[in-house]
ZAVEX-695795 format. One record per atom (N, C-alpha, C): x, y, z; residue in three letters. Coordinates in steps of 0.05 Angstrom, whole numbers, padded with zeros to 5 digits, always signed. Example, Ala and Ser with C-alpha at 12.3 -4.5 7.8 and 13.67 -1.06 7.14 Angstrom:
BEGIN
+00264-00114+00156ALA +00246-00090+00156ALA +00264-00066+00156ALA +00257-00045+00142SER +00273-00021+00143SER +00258+00001+00157SER 
***
This chain:
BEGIN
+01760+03785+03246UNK +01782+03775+03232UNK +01785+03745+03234UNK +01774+03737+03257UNK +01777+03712+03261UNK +01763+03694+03244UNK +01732+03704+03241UNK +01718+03691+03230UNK +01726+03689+03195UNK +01735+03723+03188UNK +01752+03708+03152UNK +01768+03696+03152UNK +01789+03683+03171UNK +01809+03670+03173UNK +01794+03639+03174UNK +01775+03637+03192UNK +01761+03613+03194UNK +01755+03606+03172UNK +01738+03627+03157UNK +01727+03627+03130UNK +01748+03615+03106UNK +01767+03630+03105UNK +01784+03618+03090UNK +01798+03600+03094UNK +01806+03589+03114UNK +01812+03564+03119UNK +01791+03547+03119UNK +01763+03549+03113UNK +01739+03531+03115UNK +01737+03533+03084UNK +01746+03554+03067UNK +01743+03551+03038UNK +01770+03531+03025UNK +01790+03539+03036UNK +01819+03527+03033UNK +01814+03491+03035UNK +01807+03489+03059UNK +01799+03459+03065UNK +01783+03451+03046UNK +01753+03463+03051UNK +01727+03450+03021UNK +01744+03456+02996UNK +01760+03471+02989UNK +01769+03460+02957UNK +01790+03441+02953UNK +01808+03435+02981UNK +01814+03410+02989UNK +01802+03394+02973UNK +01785+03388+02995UNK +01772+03366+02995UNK +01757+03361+02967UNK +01743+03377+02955UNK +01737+03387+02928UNK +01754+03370+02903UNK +01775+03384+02908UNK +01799+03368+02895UNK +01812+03350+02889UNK +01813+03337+02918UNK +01816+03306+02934UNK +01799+03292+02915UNK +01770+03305+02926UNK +01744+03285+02912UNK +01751+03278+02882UNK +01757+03299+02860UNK +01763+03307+02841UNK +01788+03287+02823UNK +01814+03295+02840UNK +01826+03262+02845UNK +01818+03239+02838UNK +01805+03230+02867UNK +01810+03210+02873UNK +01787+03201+02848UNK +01761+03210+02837UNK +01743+03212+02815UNK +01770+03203+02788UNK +01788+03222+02779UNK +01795+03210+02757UNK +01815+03189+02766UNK +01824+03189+02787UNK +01843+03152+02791UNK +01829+03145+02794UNK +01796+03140+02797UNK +01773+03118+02805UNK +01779+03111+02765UNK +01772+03130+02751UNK +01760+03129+02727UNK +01780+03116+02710UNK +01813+03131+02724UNK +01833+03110+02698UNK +01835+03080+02714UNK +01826+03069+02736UNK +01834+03048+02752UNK +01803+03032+02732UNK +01785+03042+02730UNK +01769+03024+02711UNK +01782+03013+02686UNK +01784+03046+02674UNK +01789+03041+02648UNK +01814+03021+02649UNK +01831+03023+02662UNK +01853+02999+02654UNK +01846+02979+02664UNK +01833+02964+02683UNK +01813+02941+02685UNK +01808+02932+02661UNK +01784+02946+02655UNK +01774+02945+02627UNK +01792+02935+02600UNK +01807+02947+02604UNK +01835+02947+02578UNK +01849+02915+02583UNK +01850+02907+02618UNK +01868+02888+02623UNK +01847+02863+02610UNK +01826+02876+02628UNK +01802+02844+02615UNK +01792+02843+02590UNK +01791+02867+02570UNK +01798+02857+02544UNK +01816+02839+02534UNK +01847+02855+02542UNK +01866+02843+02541UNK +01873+02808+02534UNK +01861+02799+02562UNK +01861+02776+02574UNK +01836+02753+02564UNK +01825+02776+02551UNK +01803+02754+02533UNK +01808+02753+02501UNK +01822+02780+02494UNK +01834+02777+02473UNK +01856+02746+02470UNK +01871+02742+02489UNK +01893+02717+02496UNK +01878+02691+02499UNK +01867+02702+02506UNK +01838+02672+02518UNK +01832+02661+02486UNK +01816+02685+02469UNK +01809+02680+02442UNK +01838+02665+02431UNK +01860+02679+02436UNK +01885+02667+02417UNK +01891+02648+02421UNK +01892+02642+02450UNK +01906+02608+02457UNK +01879+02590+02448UNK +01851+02597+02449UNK +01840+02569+02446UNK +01846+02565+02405UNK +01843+02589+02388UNK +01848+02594+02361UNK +01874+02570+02368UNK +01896+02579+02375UNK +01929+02560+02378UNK +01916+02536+02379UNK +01905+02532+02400UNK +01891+02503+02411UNK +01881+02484+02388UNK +01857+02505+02377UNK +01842+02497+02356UNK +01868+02492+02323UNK +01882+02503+02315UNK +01907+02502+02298UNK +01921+02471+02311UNK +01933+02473+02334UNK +01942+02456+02341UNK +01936+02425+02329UNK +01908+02431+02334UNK +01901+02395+02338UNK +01900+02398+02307UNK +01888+02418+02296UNK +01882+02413+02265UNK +01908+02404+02252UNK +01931+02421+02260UNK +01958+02404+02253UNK +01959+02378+02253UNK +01956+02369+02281UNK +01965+02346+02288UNK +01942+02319+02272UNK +01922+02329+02267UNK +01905+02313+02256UNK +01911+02312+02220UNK +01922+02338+02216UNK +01933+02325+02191UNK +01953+02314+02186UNK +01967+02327+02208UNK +01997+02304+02209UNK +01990+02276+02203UNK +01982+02265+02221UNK +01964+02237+02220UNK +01958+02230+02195UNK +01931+02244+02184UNK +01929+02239+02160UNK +01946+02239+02144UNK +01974+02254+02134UNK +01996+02262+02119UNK +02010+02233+02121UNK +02011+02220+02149UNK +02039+02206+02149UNK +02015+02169+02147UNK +01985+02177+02144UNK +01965+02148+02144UNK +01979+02145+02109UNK +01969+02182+02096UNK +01978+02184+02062UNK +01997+02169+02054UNK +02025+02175+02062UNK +02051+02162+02056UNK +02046+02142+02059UNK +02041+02126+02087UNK +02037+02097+02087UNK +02024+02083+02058UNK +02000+02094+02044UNK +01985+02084+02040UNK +01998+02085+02009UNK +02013+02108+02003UNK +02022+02113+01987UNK +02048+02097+01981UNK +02067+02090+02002UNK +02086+02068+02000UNK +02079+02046+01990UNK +02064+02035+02003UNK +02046+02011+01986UNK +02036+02004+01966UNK +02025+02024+01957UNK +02022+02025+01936UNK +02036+02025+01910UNK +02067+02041+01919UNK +02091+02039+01898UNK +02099+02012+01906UNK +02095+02000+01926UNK +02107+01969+01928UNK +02086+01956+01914UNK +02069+01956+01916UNK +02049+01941+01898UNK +02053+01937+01871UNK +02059+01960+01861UNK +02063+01980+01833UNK +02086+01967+01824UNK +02103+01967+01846UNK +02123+01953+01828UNK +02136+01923+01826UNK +02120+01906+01848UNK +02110+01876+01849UNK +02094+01874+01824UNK +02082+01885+01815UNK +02057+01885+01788UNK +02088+01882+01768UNK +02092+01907+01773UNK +02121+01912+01746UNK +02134+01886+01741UNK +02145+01878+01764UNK +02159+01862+01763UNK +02151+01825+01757UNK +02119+01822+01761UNK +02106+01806+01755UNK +02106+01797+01725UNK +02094+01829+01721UNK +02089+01828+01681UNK +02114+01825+01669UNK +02135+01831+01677UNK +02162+01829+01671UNK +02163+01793+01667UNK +02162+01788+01687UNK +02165+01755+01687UNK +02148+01743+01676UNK +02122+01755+01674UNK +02099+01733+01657UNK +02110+01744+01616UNK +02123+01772+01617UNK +02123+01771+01587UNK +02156+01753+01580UNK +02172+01746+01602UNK +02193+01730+01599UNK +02179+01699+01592UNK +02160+01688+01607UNK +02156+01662+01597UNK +02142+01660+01583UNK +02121+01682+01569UNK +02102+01682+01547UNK +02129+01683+01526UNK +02139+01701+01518UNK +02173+01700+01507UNK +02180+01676+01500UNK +02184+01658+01519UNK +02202+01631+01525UNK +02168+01605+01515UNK +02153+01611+01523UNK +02129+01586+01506UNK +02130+01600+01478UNK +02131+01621+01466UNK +02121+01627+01438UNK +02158+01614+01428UNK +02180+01616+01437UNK +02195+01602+01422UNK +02196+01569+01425UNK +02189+01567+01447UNK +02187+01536+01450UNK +02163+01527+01428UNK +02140+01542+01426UNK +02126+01535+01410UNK +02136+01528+01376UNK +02154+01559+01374UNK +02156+01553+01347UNK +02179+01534+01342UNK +02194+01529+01367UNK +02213+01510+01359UNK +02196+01476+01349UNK +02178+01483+01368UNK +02160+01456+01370UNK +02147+01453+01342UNK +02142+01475+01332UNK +02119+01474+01301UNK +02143+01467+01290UNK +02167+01483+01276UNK +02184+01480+01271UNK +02192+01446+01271UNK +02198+01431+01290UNK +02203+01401+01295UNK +02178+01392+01275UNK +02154+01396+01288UNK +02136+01376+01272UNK +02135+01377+01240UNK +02140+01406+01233UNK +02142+01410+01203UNK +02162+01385+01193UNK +02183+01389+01203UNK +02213+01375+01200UNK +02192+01347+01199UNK +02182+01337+01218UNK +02177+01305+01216UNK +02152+01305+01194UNK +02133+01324+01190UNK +02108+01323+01173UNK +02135+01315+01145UNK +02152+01327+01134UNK +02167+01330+01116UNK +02177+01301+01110UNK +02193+01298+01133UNK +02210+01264+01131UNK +02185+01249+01126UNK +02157+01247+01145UNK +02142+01228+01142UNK +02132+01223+01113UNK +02127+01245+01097UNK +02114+01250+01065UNK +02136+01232+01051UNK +02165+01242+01061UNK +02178+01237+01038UNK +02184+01199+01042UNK +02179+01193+01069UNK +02182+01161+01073UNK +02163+01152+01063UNK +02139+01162+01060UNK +02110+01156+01048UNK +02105+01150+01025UNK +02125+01169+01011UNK +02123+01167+00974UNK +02123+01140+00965UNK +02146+01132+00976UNK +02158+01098+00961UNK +02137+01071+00977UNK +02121+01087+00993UNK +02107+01061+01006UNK +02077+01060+00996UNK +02080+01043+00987UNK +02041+01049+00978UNK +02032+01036+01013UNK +02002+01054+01009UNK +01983+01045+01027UNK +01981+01018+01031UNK +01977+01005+01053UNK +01965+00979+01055UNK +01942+00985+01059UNK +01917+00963+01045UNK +01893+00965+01062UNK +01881+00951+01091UNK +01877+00950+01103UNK +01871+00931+01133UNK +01860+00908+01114UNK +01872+00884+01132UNK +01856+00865+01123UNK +01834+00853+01138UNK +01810+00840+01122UNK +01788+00835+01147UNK +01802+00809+01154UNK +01784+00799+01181UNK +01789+00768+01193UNK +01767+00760+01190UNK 
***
């Protein structure tokens, strides 16, 4: 009797242990697998922050470029409208010579006129020689 009592307590224990093994086999196997999952995980984040990284600067480099644009583009409306304001003033004095002009033709007409009509009553002299 002793010895089936041994027996079964020697079967009792080995399926223990059996079991144990069995165990500790699938906490070995989910302690990978979530490893696994974590260091995906963590490379998945790795991929995203350098992606952010990479966005980041691309922002910031267009920023730059965006606010070089404006600059370049301010200037250009100042330019644009120094020009405006130029042609403005050059068609004011072109304006101001075309009346001065015609006031001026105008005058000479007036004297071509007086001169003819002082002319009528004067005969020509001829030069005299010496």
């Amino acid at each position: 009797m002793e010895n089936s009592k041994i027996r079964r307590l020697s079967a009792l224990v080995g399926g223990i242990v059996i079991l144990s093994i069995v165990v500790v086999f699938q906490f070995y196997h989910q302690k990978k697998l979530a490893e696994k999952q974590l260091n995906d995980e963590r490379y998945q984040r790795m991929l995203a922050e350098e992606s952010l990284q990479q966005v980041k600067s691309s922002v910031s480099s267009m920023t730059t470029d965006l606010e070089r644009i404006r600059k370049k583009s301010n200037n250009l409306e100042k330019m644009l409208d120094d020009t405006k304001a130029m042609n403005s003033d050059l068609k004011k004095q072109v304006d101001e010579v075309s009346k001065q002009k015609d006031s001026l033709q105008g005058r000479i007409a007036d004297i071509e006129k007086k001169q003819k009509v002082s002319n009528i009553g004067v005969p020509e002299q001829p030069l005299s020689a010496k």
